[in-house]
C-alpha positions as CSV (number, residue, x, y, z in Angstrom):
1,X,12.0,17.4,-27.4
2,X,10.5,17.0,-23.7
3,X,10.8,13.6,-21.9
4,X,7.1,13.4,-21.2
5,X,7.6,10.9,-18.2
6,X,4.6,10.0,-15.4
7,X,6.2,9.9,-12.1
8,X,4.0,9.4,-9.0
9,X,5.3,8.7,-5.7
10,X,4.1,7.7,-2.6
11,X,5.6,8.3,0.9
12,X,5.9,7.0,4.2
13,X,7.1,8.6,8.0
14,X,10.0,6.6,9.1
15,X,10.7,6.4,13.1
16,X,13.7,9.0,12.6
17,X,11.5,11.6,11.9
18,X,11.9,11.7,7.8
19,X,10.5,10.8,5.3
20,X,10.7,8.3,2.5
21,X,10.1,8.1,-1.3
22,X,9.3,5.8,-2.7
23,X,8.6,7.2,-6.6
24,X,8.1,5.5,-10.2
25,X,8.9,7.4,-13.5
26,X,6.6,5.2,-15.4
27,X,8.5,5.5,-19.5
28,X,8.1,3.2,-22.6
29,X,11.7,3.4,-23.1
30,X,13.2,2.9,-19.5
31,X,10.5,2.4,-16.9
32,X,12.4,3.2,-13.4
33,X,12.0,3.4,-9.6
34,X,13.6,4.4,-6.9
35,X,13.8,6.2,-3.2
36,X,14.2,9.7,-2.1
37,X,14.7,10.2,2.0
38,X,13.5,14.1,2.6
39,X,14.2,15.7,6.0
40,X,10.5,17.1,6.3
41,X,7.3,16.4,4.5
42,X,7.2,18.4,1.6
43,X,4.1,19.2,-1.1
44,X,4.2,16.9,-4.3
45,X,5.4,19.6,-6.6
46,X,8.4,19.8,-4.6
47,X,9.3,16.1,-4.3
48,X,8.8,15.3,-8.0
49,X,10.9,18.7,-8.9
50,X,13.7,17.4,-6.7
51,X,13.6,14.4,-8.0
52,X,13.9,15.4,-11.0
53,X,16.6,17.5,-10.4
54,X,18.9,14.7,-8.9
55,X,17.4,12.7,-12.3
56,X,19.5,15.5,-14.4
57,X,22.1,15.5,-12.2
58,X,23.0,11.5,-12.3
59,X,22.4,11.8,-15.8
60,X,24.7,14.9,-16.5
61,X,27.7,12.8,-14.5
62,X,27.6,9.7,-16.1
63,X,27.8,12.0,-19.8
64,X,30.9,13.5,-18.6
65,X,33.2,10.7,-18.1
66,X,35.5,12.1,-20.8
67,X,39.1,11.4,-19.7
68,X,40.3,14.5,-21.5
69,X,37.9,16.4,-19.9
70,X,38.6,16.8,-16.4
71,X,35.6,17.6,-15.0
72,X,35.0,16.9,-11.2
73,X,32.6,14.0,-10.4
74,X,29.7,14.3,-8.5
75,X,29.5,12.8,-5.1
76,X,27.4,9.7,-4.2
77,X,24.0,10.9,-2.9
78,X,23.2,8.6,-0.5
79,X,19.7,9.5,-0.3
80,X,18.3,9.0,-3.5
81,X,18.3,5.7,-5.2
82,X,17.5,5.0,-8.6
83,X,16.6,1.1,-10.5
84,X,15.7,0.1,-13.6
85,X,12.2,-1.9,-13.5
């Protein structure tokens, strides 16, 4: 079964020259928000895919915390941000 989670975002030009994220996944279960800092503007599609992927990503790490399982964690990405709302 498909999460069928809304995300819309909105985004703003910081004086560095990137941009920021500011996104909500809008779920009955777990609403969320968070932040996403991109490089360069990028269309919607893009955005909400990457965000997304680093979603599936965080979530993938925190399931493999299996001490007899050594799998390598996955470094702290320091430009997305993720809350419970």
């Amino acid at each position: 079964m498909e999460n069928q989670e809304k995300i819309s975002i909105t985004t703003k030009t910081l004086a560095s020259g990137n941009c920021q994220v500011k996104f909500f996944i809008e779920n009955e279960a777990k609403p969320q928000y968070g932040y996403l800092l991109v490089s360069e503007p990028k269309p919607v599609g893009e955005i909400i895919d990457e965000i997304k992927q680093r979603m599936e990503r965080r979530k993938s790490s925190t399931l493999s915390m299996n001490p007899y399982l050594p799998i390598p964690q996955v470094q702290e990405d320091h430009n997305f941000y993720l809350f419970s709302a």
